[in-house]
C-alpha positions in Angstrom: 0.0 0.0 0.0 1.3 3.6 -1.4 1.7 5.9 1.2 0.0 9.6 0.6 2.6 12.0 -0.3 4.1 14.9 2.6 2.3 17.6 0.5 -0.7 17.3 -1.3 0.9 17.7 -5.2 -3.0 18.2 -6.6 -3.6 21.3 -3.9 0.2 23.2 -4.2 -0.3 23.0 -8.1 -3.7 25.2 -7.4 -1.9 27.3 -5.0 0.9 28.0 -7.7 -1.3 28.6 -10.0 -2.8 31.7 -8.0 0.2 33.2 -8.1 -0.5 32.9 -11.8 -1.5 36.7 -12.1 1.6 38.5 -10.6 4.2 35.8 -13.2 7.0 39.1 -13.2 6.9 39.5 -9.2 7.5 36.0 -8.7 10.0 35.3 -11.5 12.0 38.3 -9.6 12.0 37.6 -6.3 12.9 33.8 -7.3 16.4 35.5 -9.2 16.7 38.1 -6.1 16.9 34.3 -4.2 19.0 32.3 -6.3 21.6 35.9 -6.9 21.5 35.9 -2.4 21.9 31.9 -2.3 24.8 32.1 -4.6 26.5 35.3 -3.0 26.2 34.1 0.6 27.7 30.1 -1.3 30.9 32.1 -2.4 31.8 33.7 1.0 33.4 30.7 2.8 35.5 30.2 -0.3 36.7 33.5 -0.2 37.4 33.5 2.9 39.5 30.5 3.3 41.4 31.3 0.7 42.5 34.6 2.4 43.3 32.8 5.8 45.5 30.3 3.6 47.3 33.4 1.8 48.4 34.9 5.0 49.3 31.5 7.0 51.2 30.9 4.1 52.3 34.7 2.9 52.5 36.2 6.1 50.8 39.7 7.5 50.4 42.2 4.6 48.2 45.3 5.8 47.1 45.8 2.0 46.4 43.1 0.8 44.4 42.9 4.2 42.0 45.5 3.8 41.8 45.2 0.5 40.1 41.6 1.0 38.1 43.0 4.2 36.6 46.0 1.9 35.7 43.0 -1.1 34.3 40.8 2.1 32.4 44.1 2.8 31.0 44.6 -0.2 29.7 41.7 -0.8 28.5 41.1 3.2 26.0 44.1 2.4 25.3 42.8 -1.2 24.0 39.4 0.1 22.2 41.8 2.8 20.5 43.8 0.3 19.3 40.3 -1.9 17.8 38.8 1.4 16.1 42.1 1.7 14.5 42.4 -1.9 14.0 38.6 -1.8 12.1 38.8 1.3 9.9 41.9 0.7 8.9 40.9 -2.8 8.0 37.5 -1.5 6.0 39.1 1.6 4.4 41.3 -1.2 3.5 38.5 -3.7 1.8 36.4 -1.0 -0.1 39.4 0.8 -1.3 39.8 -3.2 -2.2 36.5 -3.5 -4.6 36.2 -0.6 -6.3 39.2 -1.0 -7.5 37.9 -4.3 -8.6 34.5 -3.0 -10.4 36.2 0.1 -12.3 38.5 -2.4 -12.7 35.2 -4.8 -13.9 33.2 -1.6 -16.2 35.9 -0.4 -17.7 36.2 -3.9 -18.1 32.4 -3.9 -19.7 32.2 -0.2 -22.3 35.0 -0.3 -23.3 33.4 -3.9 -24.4 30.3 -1.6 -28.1 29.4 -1.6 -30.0 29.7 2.3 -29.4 25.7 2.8 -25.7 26.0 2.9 -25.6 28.7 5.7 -27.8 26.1 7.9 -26.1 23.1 7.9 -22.5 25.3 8.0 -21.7 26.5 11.9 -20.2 30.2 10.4 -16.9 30.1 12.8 -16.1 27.5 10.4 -16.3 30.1 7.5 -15.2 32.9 9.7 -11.6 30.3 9.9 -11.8 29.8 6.6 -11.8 33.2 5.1 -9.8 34.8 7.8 -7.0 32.9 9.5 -7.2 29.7 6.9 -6.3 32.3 3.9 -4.0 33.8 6.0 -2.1 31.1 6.6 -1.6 30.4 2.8 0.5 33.6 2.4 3.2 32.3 4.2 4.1 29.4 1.9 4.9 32.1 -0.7 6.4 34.4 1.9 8.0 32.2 4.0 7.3 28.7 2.1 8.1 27.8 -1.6 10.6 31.1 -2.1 12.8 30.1 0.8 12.3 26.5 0.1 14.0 27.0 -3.4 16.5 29.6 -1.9 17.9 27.1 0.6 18.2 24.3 -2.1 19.9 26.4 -4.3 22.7 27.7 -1.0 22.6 23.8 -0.7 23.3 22.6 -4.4 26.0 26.1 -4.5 27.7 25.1 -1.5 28.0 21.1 -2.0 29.4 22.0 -6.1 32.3 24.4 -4.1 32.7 21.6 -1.6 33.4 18.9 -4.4 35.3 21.2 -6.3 37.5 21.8 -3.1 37.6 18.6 -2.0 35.6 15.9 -3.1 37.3 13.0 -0.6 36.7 15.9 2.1 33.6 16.2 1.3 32.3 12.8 1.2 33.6 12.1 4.4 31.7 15.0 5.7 28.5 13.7 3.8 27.9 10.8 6.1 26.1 11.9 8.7 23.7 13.3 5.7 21.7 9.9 5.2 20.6 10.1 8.6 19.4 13.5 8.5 17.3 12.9 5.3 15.7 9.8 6.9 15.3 11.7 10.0 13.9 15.1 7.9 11.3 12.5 6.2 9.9 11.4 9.3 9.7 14.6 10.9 7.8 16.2 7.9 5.0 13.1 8.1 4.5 13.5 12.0 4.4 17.5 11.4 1.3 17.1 8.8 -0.6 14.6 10.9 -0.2 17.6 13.7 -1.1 20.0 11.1 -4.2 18.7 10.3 -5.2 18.1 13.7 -4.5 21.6 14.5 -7.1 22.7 12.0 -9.9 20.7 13.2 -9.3 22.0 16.5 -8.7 25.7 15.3 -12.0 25.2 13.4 -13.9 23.3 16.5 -12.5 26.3 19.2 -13.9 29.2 16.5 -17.0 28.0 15.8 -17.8 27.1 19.6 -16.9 30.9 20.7 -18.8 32.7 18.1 -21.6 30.6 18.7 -21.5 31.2 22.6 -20.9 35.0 21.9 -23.8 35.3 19.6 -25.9 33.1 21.7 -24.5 34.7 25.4 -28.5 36.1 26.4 -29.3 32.3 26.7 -26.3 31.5 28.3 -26.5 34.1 30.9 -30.3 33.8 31.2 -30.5 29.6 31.6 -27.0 30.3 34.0 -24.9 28.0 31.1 -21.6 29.5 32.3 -20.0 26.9 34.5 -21.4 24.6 31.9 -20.4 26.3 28.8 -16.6 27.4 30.2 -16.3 23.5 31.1 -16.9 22.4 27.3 -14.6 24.9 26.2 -11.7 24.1 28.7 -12.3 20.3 27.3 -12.3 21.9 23.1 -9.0 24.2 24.3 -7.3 21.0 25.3 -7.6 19.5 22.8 -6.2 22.0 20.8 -3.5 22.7 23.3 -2.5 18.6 22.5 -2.5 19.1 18.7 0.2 22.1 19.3 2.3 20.0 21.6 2.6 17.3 19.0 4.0 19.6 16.8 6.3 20.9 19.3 7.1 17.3 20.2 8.2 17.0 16.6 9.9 20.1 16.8 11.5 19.2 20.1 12.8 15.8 18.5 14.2 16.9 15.6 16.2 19.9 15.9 18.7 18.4 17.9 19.5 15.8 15.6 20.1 18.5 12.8 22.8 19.9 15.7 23.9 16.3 16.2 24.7 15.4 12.8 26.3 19.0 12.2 28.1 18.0 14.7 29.5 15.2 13.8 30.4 16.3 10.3 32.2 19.3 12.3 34.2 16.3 14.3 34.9 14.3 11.1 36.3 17.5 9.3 38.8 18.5 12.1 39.7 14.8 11.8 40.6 14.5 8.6 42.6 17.9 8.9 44.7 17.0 12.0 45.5 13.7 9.6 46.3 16.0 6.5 48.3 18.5 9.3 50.3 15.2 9.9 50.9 13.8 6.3 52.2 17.0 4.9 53.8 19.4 7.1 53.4 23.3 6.2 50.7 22.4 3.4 48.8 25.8 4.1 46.0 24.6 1.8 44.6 22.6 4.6 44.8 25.8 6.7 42.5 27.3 3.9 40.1 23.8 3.6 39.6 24.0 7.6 38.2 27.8 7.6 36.2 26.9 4.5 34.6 23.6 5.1 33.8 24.9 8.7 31.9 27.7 7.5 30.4 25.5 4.3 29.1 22.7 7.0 27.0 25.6 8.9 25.6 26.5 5.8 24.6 23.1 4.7 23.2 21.9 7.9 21.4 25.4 8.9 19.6 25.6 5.2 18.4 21.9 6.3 17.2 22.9 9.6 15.4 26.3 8.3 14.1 23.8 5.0 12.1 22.0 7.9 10.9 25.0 9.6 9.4 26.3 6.4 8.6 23.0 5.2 6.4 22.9 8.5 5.0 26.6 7.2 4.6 25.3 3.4 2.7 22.2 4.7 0.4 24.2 7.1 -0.1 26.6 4.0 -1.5 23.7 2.0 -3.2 22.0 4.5 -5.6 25.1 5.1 -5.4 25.6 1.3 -7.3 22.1 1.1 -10.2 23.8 2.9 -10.6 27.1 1.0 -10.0 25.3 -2.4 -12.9 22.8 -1.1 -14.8 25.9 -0.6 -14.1 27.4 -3.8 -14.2 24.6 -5.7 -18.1 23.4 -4.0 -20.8 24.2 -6.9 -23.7 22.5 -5.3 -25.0 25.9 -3.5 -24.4 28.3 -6.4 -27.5 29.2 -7.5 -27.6 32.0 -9.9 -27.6 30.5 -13.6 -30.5 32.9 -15.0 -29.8 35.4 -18.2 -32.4 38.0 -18.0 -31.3 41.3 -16.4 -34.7 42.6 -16.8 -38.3 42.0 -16.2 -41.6 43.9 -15.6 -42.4 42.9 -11.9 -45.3 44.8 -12.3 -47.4 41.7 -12.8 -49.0 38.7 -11.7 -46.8 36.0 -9.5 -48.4 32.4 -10.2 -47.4 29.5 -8.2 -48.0 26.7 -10.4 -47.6 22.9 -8.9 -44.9 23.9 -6.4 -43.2 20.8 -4.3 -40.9 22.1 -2.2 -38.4 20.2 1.0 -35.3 21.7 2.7 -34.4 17.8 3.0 -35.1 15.1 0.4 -38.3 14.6 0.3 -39.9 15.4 3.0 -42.2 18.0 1.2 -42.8 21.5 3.2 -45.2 22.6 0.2 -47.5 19.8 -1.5 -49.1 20.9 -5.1 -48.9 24.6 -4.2 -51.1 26.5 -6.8 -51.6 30.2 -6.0 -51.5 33.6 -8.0 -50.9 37.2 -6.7 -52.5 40.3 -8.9 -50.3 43.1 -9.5 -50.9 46.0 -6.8 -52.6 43.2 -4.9 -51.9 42.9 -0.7 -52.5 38.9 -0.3 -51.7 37.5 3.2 -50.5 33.8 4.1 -51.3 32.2 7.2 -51.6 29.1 8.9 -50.0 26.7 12.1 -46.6 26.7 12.7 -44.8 24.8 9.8 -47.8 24.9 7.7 -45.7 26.5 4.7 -45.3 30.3 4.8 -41.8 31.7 5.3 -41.0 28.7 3.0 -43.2 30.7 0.2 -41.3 33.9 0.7 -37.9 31.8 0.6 -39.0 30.6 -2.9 -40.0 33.8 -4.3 -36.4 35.5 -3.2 -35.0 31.8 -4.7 -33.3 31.7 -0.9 -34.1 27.8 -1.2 -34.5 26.3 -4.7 -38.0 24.1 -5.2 -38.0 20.4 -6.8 -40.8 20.7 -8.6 -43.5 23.0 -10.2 -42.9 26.6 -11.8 -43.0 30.2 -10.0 -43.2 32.6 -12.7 -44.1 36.5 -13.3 -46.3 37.2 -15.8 -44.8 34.6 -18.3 -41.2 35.1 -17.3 -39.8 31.9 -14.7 -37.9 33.3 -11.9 -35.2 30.7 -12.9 -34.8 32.4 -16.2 -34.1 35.9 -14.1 -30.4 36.6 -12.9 -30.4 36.8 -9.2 -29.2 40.6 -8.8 -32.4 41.1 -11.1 -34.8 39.1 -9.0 -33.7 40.2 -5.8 -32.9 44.2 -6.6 -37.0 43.9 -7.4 -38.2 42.5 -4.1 -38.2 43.9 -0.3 -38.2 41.5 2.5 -38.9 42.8 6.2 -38.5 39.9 8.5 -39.3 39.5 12.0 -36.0 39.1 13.2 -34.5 42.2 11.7 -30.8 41.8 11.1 -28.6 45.2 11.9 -25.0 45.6 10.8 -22.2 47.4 13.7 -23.1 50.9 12.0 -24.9 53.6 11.8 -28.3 54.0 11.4 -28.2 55.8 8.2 -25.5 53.2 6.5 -28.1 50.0 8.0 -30.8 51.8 5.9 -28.8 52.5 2.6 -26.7 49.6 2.9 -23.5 51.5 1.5 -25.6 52.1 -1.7 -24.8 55.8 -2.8 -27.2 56.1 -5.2 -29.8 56.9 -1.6 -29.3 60.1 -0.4 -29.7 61.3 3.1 -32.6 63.4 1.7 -34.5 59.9 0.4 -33.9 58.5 4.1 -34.9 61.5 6.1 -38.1 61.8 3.5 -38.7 58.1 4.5 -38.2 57.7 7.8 -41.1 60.6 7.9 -43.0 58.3 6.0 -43.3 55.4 8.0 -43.2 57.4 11.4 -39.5 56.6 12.2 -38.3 60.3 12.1 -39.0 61.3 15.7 -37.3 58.8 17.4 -34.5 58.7 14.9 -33.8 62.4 16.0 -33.8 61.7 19.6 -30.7 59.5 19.6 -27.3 60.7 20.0 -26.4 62.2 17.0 -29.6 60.9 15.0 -29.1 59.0 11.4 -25.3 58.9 12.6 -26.3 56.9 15.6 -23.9 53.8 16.2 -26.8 50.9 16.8 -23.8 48.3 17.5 -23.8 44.9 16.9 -26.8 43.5 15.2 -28.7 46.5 16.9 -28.3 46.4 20.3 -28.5 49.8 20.8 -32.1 49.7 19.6 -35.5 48.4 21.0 -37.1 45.5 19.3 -39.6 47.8 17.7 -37.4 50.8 16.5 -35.0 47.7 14.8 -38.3 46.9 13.1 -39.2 50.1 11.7 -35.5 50.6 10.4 -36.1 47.7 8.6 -39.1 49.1 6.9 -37.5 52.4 6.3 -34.8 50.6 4.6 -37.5 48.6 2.6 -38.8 51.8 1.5 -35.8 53.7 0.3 -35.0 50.7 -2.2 -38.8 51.1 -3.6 -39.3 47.3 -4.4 -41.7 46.0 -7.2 -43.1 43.3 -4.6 -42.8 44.0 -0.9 -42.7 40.9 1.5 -43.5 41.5 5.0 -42.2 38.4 7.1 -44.7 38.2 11.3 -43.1 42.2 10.9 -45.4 42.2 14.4 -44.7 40.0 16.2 -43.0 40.1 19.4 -43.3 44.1 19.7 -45.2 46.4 21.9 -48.7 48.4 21.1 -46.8 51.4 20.7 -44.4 49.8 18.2 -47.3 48.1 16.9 -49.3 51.3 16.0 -46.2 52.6 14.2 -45.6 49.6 12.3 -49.0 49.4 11.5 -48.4 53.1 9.4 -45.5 51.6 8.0 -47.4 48.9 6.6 -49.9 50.6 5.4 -47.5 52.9 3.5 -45.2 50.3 2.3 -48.2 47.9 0.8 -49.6 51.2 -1.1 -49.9 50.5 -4.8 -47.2 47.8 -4.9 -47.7 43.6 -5.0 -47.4 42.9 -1.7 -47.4 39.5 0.2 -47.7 39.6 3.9 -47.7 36.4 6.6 -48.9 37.3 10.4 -49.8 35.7 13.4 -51.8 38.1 14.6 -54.4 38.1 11.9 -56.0 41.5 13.0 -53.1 43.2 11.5 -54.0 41.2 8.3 -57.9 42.4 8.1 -57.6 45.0 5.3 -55.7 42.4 2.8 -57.3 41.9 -0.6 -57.2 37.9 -0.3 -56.2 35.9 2.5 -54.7 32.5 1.8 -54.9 29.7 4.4 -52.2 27.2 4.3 -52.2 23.6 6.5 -49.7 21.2 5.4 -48.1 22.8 2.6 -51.8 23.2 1.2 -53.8 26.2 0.1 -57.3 25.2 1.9 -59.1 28.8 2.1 -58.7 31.7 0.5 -60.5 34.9 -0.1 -61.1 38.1 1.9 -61.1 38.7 5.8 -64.9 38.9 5.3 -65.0 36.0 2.8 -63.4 33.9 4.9 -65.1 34.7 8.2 -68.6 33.5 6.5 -67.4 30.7 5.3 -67.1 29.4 8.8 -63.9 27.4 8.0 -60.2 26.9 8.8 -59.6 31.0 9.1 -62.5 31.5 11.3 -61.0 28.8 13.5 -57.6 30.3 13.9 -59.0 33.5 14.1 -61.7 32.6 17.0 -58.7 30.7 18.7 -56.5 33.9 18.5 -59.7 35.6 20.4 -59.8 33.1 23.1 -56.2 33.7 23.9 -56.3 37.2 24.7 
């Protein structure tokens, strides 16, 4: 049985290939490296040769500085290489993960609905932030370096042989060893690696979870309980570190070992020479030089494995955002028509629908909404609704049947199209850490302050607006905690309103709010619904009195429909609900 090779050849082709774009950067910080590899390969040569001129010429103060101004010279010349070579590595790899994030952000918020619930997002949040991150070091610090060390490595064993190749293959023996030794050390440093991302992925997604979720925490006292699990999920990643460093811990002493020994072997073999032939100042010369040449073999082979450790962490998170990028399943958008009249009637036409195989949500749905026309949906708890208004934004894709408007199937529309043509207003509105004005524009210029201020008169927003600290430039903080339930709400419309949809959606906009709220939300409905399709689902069907039609759903079924009034004389399911809502109050 083949054993899987150190680095994943399929995944560092990709990553190569991302560097793809910025061909000229590359190619010169690779000659930068090979130019510093071959400098810094020279200098023990050099040098040698000048300590065997004067053991063998004597003290000359010229010649002297002469050599220490060349060895100068070409000190700050290897400087200046590393330099170039380092910054123009650092630079290409910052380059190249900016334009996967961007490419994996564009990927990601392309996703259908179904992928964002059965993926916890501090997964994602890894992915995109820290996993990326880690890929710029194996051009930084990984495949650059890599090839700059091989090449000091190839440069200094050709010198070596040309010197002296019996030297140097008695100084080569320890070097078996420390291949077999590098080999297993890589292995046991990816099996760490990848347990380190599981973990890293495990410990993110369990603390933005308990952050988002810290009300129910606090309020069910989870603390204890909560701080247990996640000493038990930091533990575990506190082991998957010390295996690395156990690795680590392992094999850098037998790199000092075995450069070592080759240090031992080569003073050896020189007091022999020193003894054979007396005043030979060539050996003088070999000494200094093979010395100096055995640091710079074994230290390129110790820093290979510290940045073969970066280059295979760099792959190994690569796996994950390439998996990402490569995942097709949830991409959605494959319509062609950037343009449609939504201005007219929305028919439901033998719609089967389930968010999980078959286990249908919506049964035979047949259903059509007049253009200007208010039409409400309601029903039991998983009768069907908020799936509808999921379909119509094509949050979820449906298995069978046909939405279309007029004659145009909403399959056939591009989803900027669809979407820039509908307003949703949920229940549980969803504020960005900004101000109020950028949470009703939603960055988009083309809104001015005017069009928001004109709005937010509108719907009835305007007053309270004004009385917080510094009023459309309020900071509401994260997802709106500096707001009540019912101002979050009537942001929400306001922002509904400024985009002026074609068809308005308005998702239990009341529920969970007080009268006051209630009366102002009430307004805003009233002036969002105006001369616009709108479709609206409520549990508190009083709200829902003055809607055109009314449909009743139970069981993914339309079994009533008609007006409040309709509906009420016909004695059926919607009187039922309706006289059960009574009786509750």
């Amino acid at each position: 049985m083949t054993s899987k090779p150190v680095i994943d050849t399929r995944i560092f082709r990709k990553l190569l290939q991302s560097a793809s774009p910025y061909r000229f950067l590359f190619v010169s910080a690779l000659v930068l490296t090979v130019l510093y590899a071959g400098a810094s390969s020279i200098r023990p040569l050099l040098i040698g040769k000048l300590v065997g001129k004067f053991v063998g010429d004597g003290y000359e103060p010229n010649v002297l500085l002469n050599w220490t101004i060349f060895l100068i010279i070409l000190l700050f010349l290897e400087a200046i290489l590393q330099f170039a070579s380092s910054y123009l590595s650092a630079v290409l790899g910052q380059r190249i993960i900016r334009d996967l994030r961007n490419r994996l952000f564009e990927h990601v918020v392309g996703f259908r609905r179904k992928f964002f619930d059965k993926t916890p997002i501090g997964s994602l949040v890894t992915r995109v932030v820290s996993d990326i991150e880690a890929m710029a070091e194996v051009f930084s610090q990984g495949v650059l370096s890599i090839l700059g060390d091989i090449f000091m490595l190839v440069g200094v064993l050709a010198l070596m042989l040309l010197a002296n190749w019996k030297l140097t293959l008695v100084m080569l023996i320890p070097l078996p060893l420390l291949f077999m030794a590098t080999k297993i050390f890589a292995r046991a440093m990816k099996q760490s690696f990848m347990l380190e991302r599981q973990e890293v992925n495990r410990l993110n997604t369990f603390v933005q979870e308990r952050i988002t979720g810290m009300s129910i925490v606090q309020l069910f006292n989870r603390q204890q309980r909560e701080l247990e699990q996640f000493k038990e999920i930091n533990e575990k990643h506190r082991e998957a570190h010390i295996k690395a460093i156990w690795a680590n811990s392992i094999f850098f002493p037998v790199v000092d070992l075995l450069s070592s020994l080759s240090i031992g072997l080569l003073f050896v073999w020189s007091v022999m020479q020193i003894e054979w032939v007396r005043g030979d100042t060539d050996v003088f010369s070999e000494v200094v030089s093979f010395t100096l040449w055995i640091n710079m073999l074994f230290r390129p082979v110790r820093m290979l494995a510290d940045k073969f450790n970066t280059l295979q962490r760099g792959v190994v998170r690569a796996e994950r955002v390439f998996e990402l990028l490569d995942m097709q399943a949830f991409v959605q958008d494959k319509g062609t028509i950037e343009s449609c009249d939504f201005h007219q009637t929305i028919k439901f036409e033998d719609i089967w629908f389930a968010y999980d195989d078959e286990k249908w949500v919506l049964k035979d749905l047949n259903m059509e909404i007049r253009p200007g026309e208010t039409i409400a949906i309601v029903g039991a708890t998983g009768s069907g609704k908020t799936s509808i208004i999921n379909l119509v934004g094509r949050f979820y894709e449906f298995q069978k049947g046909h939405i279309k408007i007029g004659e145009t199937n909403i399959r056939d529309l591009s989803i900027p199209c669809l979407r820039s043509n509908i307003g949703i207003v949920l229940q549980d509105v969803f504020l960005f850490s900004d101000t109020i004005y950028n949470n009703i524009t939603l960055g988009n210029s083309d809104i001015s302050k005017e069009q928001v201020i004109a709005a937010s008169k509108e719907v009835g927003a305007h007053e309270f607006i004004m009385k917080l600290d510094g009023g459309y430039d309020y900071y509401v903080g994260e997802r709106g905690g500096g707001l009540s339930v019912g101002q979050r709400q009537l942001i929400s419309f306001i922002r509904a309103y400024v985009y002026n949809p074609a068809i308005l959606i308005l998702d239990e906009a009341t529920s969970n709010i007080d009268n006051e709220s209630e009366a102002l939300i009430q307004l805003a409905t009233e002036k969002l619904t105006a001369n616009r399709t709108s479709i609206v689902i409520a549990h508190r069907l009083t709200t829902i009195s003055k809607a055109n039609r009314i449909f009743v759903l139970d069981k993914g079924h339309v079994v009533e429909h008609g007006s409040h009034e309709e509906l009420m004389n016909l004695g059926g399911a919607y009187k039922r609900l309706f006289e059960l809502q009574y009786s509750n109050l």
